[in-house]
Each structure stands twice: as structure tokens, then as C-alpha cells.
N, CA, C, O and CB atoms as a CASP TS submission, in Angstrom:
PFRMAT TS
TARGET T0000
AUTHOR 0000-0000-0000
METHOD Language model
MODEL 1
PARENT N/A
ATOM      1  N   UNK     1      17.406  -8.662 -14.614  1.00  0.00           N
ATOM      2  CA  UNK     1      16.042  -8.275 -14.287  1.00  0.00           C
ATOM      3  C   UNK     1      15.888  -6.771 -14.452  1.00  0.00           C
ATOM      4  O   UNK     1      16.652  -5.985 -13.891  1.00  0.00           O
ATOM      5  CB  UNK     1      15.674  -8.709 -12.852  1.00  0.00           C
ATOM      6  N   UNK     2      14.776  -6.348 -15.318  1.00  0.00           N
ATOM      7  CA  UNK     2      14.477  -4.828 -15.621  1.00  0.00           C
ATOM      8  C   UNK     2      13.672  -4.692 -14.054  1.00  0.00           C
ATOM      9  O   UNK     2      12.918  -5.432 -13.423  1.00  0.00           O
ATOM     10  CB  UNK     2      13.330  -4.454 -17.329  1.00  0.00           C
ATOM     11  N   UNK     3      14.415  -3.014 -13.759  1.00  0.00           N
ATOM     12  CA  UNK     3      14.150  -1.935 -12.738  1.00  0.00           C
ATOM     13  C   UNK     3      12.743  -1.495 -12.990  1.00  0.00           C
ATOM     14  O   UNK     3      12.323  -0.786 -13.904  1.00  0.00           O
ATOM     15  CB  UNK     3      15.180  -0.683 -12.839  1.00  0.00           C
ATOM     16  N   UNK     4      11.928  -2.202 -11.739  1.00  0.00           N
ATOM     17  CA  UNK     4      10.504  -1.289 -11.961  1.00  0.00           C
ATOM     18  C   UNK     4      10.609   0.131 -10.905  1.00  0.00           C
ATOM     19  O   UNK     4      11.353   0.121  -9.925  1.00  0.00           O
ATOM     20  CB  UNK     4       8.894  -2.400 -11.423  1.00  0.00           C
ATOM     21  N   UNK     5       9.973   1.021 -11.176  1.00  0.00           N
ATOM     22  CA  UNK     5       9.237   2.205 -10.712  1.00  0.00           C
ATOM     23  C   UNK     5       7.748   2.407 -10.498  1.00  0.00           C
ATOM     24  O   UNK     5       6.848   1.734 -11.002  1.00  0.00           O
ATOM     25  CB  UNK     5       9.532   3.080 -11.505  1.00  0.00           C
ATOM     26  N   UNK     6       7.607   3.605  -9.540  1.00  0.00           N
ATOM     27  CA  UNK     6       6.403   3.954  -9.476  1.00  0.00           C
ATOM     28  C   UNK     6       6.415   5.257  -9.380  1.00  0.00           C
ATOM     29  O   UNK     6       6.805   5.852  -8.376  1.00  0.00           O
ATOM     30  CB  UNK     6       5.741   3.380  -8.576  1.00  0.00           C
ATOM     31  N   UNK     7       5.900   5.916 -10.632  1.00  0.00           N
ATOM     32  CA  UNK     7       5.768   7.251 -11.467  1.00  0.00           C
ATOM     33  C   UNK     7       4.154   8.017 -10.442  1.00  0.00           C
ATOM     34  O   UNK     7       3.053   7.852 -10.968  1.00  0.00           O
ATOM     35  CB  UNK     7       5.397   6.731 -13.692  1.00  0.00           C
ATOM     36  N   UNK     8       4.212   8.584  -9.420  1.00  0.00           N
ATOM     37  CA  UNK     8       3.335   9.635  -9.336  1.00  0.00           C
ATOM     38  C   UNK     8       3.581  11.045  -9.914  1.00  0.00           C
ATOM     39  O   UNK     8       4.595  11.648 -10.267  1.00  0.00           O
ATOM     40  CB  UNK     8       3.127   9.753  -8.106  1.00  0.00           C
ATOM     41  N   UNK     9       1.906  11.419  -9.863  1.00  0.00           N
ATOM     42  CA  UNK     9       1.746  12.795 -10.106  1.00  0.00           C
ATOM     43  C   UNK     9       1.070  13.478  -9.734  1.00  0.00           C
ATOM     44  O   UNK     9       0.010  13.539 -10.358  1.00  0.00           O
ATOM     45  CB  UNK     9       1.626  13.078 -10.925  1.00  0.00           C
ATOM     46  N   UNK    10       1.194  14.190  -8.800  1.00  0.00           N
ATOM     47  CA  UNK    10       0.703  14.998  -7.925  1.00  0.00           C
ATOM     48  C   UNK    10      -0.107  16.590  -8.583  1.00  0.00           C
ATOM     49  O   UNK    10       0.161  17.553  -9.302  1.00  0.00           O
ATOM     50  CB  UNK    10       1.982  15.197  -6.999  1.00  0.00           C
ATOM     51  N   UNK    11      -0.835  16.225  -8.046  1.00  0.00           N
ATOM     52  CA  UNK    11      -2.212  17.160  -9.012  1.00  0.00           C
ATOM     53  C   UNK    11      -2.683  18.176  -7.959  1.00  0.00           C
ATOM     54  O   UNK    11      -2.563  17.813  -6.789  1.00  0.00           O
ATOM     55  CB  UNK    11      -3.885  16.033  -9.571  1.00  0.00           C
ATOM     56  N   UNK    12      -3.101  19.161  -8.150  1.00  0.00           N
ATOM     57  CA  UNK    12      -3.139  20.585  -7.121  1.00  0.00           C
ATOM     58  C   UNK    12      -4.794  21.191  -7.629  1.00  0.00           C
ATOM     59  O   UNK    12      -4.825  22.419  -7.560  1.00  0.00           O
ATOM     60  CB  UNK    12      -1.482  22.070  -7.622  1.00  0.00           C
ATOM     61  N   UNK    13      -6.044  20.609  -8.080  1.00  0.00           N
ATOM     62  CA  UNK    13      -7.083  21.037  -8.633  1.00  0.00           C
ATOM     63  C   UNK    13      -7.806  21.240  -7.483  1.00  0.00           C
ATOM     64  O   UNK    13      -7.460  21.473  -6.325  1.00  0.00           O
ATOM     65  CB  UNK    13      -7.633  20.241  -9.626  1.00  0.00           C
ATOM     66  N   UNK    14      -8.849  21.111  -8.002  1.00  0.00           N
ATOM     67  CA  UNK    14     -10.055  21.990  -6.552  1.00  0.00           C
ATOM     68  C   UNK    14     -10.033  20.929  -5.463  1.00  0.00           C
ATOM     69  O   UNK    14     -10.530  21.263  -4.387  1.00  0.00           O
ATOM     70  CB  UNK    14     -12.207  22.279  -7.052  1.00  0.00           C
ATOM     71  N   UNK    15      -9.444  19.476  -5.594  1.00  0.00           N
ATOM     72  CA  UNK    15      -9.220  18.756  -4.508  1.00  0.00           C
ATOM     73  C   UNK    15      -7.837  18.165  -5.236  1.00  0.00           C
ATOM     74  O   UNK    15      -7.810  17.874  -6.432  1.00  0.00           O
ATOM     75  CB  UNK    15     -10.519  17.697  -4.001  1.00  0.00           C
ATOM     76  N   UNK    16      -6.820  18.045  -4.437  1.00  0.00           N
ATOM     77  CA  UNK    16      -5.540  17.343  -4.420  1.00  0.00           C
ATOM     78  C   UNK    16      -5.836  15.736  -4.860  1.00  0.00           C
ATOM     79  O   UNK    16      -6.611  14.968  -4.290  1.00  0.00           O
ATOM     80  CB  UNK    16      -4.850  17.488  -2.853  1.00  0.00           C
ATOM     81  N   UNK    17      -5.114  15.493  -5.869  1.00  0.00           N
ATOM     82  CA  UNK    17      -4.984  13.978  -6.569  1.00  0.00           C
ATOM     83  C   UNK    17      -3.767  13.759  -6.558  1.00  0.00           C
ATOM     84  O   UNK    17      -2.818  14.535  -6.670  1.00  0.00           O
ATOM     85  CB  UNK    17      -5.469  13.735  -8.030  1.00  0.00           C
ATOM     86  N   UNK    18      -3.819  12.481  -6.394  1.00  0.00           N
ATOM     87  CA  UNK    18      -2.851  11.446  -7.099  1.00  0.00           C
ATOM     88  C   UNK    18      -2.331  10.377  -7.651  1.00  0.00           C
ATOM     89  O   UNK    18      -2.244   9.267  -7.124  1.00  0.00           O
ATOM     90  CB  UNK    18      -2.476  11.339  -6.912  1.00  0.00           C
ATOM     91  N   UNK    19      -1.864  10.787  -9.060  1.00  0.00           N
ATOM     92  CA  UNK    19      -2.410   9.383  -9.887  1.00  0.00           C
ATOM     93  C   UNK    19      -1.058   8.508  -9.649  1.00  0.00           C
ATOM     94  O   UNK    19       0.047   9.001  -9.421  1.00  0.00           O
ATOM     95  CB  UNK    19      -2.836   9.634 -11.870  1.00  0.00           C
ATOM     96  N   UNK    20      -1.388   6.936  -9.757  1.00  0.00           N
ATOM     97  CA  UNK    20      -0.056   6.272  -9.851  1.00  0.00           C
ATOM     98  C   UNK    20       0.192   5.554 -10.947  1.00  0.00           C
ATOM     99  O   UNK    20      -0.751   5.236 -11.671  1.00  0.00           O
ATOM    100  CB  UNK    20       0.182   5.448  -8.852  1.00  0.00           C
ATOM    101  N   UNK    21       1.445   5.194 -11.242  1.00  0.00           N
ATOM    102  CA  UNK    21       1.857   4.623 -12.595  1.00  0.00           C
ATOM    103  C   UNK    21       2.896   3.375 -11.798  1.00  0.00           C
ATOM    104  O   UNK    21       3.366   3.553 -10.674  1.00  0.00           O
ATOM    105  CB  UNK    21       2.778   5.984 -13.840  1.00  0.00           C
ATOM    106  N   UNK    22       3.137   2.076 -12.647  1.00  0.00           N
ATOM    107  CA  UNK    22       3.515   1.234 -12.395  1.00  0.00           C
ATOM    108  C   UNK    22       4.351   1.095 -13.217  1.00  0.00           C
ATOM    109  O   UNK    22       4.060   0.072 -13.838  1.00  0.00           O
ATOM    110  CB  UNK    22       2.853   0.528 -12.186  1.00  0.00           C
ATOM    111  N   UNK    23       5.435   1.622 -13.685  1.00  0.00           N
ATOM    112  CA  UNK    23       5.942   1.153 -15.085  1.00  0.00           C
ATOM    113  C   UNK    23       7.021  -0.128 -14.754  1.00  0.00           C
ATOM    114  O   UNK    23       7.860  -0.049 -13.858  1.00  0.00           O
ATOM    115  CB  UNK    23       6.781   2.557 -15.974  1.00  0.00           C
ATOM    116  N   UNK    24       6.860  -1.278 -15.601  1.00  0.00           N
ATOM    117  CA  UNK    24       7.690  -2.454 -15.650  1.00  0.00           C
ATOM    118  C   UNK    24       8.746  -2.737 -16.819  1.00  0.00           C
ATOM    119  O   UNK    24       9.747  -3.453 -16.817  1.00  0.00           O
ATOM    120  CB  UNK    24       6.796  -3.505 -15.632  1.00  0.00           C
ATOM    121  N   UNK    25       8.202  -1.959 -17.790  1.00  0.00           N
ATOM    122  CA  UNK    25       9.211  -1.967 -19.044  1.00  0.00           C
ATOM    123  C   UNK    25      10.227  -0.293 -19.354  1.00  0.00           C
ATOM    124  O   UNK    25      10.630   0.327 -20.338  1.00  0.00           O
ATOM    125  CB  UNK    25       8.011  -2.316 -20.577  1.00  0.00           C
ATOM    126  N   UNK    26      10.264  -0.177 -18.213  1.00  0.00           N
ATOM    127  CA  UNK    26      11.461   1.340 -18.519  1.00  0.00           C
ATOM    128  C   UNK    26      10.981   2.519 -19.330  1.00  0.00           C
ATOM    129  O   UNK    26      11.701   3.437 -19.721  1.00  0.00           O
ATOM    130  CB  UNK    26      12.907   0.913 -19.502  1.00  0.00           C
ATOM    131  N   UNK    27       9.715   2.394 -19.533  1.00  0.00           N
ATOM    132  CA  UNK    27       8.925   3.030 -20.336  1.00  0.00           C
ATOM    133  C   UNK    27       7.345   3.785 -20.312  1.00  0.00           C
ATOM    134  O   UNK    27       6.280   3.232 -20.585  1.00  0.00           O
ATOM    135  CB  UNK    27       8.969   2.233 -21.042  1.00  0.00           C
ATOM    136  N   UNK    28       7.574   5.333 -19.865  1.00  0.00           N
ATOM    137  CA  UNK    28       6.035   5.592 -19.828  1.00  0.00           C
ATOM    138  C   UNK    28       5.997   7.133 -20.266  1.00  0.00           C
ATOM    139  O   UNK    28       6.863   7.954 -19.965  1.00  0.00           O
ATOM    140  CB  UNK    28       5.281   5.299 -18.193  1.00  0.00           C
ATOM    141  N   UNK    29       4.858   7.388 -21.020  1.00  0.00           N
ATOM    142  CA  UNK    29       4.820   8.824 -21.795  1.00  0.00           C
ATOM    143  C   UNK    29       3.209   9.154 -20.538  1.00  0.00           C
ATOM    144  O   UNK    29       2.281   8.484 -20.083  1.00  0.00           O
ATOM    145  CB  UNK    29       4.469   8.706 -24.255  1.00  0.00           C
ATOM    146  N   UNK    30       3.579  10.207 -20.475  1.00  0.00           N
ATOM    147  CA  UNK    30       2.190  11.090 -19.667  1.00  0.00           C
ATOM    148  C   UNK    30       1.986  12.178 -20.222  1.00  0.00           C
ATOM    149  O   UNK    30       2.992  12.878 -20.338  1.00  0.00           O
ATOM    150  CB  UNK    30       2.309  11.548 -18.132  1.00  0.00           C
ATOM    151  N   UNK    31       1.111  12.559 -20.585  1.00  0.00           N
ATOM    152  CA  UNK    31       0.165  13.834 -21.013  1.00  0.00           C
ATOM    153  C   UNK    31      -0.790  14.592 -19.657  1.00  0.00           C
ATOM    154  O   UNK    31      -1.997  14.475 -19.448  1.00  0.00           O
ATOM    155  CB  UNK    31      -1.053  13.163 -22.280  1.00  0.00           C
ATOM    156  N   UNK    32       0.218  15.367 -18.887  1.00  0.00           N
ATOM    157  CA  UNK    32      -0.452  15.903 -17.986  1.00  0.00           C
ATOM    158  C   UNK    32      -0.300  17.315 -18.229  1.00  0.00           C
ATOM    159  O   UNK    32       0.655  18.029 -18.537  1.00  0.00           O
ATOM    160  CB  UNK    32      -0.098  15.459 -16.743  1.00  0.00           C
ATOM    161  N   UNK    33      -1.718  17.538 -17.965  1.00  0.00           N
ATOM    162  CA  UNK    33      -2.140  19.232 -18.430  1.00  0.00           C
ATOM    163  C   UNK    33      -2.505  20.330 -17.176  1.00  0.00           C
ATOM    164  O   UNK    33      -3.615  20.803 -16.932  1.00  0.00           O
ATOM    165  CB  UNK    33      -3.717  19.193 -19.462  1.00  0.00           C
ATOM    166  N   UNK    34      -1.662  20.499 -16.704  1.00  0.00           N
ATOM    167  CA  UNK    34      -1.869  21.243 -15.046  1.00  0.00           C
ATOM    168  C   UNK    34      -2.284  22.545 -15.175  1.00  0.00           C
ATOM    169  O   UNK    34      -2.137  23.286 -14.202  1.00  0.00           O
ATOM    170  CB  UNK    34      -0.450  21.378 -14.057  1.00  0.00           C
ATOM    171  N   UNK    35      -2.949  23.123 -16.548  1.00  0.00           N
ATOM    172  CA  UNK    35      -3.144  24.966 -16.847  1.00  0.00           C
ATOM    173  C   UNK    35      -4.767  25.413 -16.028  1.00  0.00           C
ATOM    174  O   UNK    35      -5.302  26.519 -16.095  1.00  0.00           O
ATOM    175  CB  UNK    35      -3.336  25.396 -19.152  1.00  0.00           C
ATOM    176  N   UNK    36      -5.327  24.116 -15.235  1.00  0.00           N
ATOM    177  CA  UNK    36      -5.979  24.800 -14.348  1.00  0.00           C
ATOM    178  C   UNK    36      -5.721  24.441 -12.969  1.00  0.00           C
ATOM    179  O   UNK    36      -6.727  24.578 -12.273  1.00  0.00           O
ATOM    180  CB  UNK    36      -7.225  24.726 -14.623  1.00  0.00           C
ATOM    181  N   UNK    37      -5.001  24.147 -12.532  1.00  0.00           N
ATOM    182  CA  UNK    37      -4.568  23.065 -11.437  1.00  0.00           C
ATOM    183  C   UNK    37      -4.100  24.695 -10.743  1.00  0.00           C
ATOM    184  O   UNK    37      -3.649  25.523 -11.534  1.00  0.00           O
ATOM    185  CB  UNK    37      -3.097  21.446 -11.897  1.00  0.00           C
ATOM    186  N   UNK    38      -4.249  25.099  -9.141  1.00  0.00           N
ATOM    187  CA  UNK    38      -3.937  25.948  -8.422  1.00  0.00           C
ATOM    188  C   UNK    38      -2.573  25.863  -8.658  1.00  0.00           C
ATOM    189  O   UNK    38      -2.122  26.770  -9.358  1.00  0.00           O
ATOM    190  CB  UNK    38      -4.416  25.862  -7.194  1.00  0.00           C
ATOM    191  N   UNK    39      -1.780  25.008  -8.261  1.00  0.00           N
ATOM    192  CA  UNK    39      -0.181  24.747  -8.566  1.00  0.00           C
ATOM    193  C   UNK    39       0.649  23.870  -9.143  1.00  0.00           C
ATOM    194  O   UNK    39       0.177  22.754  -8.924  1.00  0.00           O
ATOM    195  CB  UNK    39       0.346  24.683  -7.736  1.00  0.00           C
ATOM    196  N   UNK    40       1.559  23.791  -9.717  1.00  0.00           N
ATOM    197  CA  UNK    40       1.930  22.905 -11.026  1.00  0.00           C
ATOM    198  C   UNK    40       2.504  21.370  -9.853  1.00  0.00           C
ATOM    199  O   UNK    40       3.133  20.968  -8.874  1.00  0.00           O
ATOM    200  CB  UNK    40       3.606  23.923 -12.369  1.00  0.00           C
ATOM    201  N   UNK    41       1.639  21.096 -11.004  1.00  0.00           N
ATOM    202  CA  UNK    41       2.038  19.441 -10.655  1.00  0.00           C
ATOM    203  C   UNK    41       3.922  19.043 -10.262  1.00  0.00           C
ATOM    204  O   UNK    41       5.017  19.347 -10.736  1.00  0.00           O
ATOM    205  CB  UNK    41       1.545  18.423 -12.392  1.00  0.00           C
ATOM    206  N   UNK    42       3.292  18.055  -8.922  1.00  0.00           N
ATOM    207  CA  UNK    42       4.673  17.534  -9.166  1.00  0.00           C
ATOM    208  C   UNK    42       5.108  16.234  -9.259  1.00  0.00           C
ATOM    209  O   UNK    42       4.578  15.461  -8.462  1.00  0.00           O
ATOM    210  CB  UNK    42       5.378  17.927  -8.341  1.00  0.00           C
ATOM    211  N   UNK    43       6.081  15.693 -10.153  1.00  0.00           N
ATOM    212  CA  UNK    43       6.196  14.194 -10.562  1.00  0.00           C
ATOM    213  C   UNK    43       7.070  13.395  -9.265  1.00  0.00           C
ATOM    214  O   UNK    43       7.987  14.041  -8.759  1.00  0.00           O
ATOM    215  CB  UNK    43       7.112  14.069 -12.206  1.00  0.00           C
ATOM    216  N   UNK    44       6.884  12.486  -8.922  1.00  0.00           N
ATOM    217  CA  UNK    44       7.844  11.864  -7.839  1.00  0.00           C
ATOM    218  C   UNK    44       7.958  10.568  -8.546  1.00  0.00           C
ATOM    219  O   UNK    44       6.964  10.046  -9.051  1.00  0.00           O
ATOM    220  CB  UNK    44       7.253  11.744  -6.158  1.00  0.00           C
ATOM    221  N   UNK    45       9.495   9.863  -8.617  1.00  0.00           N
ATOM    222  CA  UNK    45      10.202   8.451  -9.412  1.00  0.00           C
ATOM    223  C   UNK    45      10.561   8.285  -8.029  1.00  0.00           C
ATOM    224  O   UNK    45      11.131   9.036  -7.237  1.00  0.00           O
ATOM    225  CB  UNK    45      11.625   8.476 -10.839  1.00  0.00           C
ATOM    226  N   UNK    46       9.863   6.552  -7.875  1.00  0.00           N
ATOM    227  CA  UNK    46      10.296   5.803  -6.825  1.00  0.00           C
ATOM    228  C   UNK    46      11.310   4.306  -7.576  1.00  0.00           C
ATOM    229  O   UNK    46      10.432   3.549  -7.992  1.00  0.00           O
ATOM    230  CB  UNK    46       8.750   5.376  -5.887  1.00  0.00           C
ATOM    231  N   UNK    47      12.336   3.829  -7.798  1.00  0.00           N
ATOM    232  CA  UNK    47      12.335   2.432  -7.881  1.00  0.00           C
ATOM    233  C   UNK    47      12.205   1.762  -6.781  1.00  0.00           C
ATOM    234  O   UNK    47      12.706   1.904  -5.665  1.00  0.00           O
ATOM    235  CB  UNK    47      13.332   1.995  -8.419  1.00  0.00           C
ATOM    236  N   UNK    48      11.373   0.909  -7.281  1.00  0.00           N
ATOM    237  CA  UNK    48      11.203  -0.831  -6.772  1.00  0.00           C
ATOM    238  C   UNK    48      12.098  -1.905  -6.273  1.00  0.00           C
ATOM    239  O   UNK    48      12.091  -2.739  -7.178  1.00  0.00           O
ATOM    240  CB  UNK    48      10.809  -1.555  -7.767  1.00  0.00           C
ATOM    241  N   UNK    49      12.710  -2.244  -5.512  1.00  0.00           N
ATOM    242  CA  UNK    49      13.549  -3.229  -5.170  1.00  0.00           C
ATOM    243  C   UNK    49      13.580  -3.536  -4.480  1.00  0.00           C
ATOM    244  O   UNK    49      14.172  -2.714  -3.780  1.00  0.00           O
ATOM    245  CB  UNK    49      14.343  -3.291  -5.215  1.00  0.00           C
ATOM    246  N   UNK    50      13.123  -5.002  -3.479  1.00  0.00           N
ATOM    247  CA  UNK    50      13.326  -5.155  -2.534  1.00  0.00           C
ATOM    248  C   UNK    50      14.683  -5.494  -2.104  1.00  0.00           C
ATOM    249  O   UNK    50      15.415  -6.123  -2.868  1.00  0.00           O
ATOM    250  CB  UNK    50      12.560  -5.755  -2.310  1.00  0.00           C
ATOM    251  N   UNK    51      15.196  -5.023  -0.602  1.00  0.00           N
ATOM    252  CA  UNK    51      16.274  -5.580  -0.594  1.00  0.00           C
ATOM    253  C   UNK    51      17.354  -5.308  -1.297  1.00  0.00           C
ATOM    254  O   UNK    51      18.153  -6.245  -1.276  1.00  0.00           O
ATOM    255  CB  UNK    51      16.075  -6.490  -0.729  1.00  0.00           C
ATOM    256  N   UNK    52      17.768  -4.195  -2.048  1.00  0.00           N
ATOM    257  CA  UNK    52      18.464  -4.077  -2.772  1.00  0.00           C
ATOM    258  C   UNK    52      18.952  -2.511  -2.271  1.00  0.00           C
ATOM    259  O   UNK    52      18.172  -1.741  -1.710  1.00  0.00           O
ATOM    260  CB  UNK    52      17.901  -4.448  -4.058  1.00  0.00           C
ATOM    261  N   UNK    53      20.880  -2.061  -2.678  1.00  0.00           N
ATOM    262  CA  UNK    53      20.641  -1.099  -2.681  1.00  0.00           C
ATOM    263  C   UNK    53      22.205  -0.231  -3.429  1.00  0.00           C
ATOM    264  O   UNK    53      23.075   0.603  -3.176  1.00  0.00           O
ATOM    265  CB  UNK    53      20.078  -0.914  -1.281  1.00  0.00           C
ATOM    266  N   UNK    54      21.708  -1.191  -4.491  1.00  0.00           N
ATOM    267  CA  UNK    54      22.058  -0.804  -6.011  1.00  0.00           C
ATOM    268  C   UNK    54      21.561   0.380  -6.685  1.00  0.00           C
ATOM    269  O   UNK    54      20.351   0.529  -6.850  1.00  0.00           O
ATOM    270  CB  UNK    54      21.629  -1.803  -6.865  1.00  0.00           C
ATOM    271  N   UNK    55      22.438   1.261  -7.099  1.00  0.00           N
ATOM    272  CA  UNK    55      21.981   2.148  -7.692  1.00  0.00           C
ATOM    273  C   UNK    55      21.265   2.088  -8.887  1.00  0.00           C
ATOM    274  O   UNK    55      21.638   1.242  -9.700  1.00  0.00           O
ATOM    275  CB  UNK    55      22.746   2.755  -7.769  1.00  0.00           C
ATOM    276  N   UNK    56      20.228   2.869  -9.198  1.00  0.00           N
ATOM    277  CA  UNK    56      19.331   3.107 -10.713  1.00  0.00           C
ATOM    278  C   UNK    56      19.510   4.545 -11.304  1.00  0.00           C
ATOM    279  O   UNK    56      19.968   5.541 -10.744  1.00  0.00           O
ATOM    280  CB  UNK    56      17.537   2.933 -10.478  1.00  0.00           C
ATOM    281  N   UNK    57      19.017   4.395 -12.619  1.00  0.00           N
ATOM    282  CA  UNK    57      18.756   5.796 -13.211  1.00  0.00           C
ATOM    283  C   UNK    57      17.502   5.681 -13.468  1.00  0.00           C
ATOM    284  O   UNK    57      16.834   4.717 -13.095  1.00  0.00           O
ATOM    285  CB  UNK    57      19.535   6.259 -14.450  1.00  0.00           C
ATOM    286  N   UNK    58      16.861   7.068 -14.414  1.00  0.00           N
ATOM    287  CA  UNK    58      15.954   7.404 -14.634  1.00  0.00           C
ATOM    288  C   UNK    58      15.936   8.746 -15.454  1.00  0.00           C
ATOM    289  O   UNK    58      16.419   9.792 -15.019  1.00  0.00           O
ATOM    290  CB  UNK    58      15.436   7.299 -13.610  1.00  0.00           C
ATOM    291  N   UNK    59      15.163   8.578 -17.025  1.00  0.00           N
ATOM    292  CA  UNK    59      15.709   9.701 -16.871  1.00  0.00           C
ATOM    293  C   UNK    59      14.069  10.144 -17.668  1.00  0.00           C
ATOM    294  O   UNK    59      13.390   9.537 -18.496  1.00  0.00           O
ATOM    295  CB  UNK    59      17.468   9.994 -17.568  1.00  0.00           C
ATOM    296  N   UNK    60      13.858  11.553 -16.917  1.00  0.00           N
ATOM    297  CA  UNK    60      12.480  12.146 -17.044  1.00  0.00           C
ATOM    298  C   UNK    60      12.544  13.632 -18.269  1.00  0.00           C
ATOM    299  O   UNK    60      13.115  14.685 -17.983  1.00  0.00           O
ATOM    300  CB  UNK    60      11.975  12.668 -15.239  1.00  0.00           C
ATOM    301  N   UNK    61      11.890  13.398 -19.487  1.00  0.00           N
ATOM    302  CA  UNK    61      11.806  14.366 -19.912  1.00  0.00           C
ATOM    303  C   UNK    61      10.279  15.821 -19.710  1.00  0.00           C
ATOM    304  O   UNK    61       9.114  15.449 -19.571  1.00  0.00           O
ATOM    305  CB  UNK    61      12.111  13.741 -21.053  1.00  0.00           C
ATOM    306  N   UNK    62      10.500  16.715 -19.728  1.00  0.00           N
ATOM    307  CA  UNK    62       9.167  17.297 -20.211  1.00  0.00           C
ATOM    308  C   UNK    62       9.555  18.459 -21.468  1.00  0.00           C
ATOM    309  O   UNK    62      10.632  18.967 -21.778  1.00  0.00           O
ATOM    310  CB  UNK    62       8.300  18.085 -18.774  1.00  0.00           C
ATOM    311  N   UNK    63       8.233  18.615 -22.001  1.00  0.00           N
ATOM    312  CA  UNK    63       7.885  19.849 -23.021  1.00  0.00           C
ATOM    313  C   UNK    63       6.586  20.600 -22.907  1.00  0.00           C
ATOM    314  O   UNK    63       5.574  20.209 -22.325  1.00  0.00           O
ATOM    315  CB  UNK    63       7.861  19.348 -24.443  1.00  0.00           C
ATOM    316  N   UNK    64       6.730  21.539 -23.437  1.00  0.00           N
ATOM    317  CA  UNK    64       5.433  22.360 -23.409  1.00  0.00           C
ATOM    318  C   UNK    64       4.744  21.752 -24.541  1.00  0.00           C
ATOM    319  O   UNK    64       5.343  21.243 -25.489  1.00  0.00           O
ATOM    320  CB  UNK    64       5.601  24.023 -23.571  1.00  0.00           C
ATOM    321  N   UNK    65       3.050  21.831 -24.392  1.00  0.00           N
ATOM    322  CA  UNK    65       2.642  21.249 -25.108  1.00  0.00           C
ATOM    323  C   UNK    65       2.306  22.352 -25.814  1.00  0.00           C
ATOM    324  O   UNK    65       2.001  23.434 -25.314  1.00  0.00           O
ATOM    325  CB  UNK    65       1.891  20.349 -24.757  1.00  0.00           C
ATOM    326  N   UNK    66       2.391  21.922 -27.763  1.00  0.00           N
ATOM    327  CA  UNK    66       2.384  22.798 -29.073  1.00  0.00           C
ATOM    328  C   UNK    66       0.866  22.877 -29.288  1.00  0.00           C
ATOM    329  O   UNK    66       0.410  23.498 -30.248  1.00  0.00           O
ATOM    330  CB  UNK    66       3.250  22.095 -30.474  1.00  0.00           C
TER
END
């Protein structure tokens, strides 16, 4: 059974957001643009499991956008 997560991103704009992501297939690209946001976003990786307490990975890239 594939490891789900839940990908937030914590947003710092003229009111505090936060978006959530559900990913089920090990797989999610985000395009978040924080260059007006008071303070840079921050990402939080939760896995999913009930009952379980097996280790997971995860692995998070970023880049500046060109």
C-alpha cells in the first residue's frame, strides 16, 4: 500500500492562509510564489497512517523560479 501525505503551505499575506494538499500517488509539484507574502512560506509533510508506526520518507525539492 502507497504512503499518503498531507502537504501544507503556510502563507504569511495580508491575512495568514493555508492551503492543503492530499497527495495519494507520492507525487506533487507546487508553484508557490511568496515575493509578496510578509514572510516566506512554510511547507509542513505530514504522513497518513493509521495505526502505524513505520517509518516513511519524503523527499522535498525547491528552486528559485527563472
Amino acid at each position: 500500500m502507497k504512503q499518503r501525505y498531507i502537504v501544507q503551505v503556510i502563507r504569511y499575506g495580508a491575512v495568514p492562509t493555508v492551503e492543503r494538499h492530499v497527495v495519494e500517488d507520492g507525487s506533487l509539484q507546487l508553484d508557490v510564489d511568496g515575493s509578496k507574502d510578509r514572510k516566506a512560506p512554510i511547507v509542513a509533510v505530514t504522513a497518513l497512517a493509521p495505526r502505524s508506526t513505520q517509518t516513511t520518507s519524503f523527499t522535498l525539492s525547491v528552486g528559485a523560479r527563472q
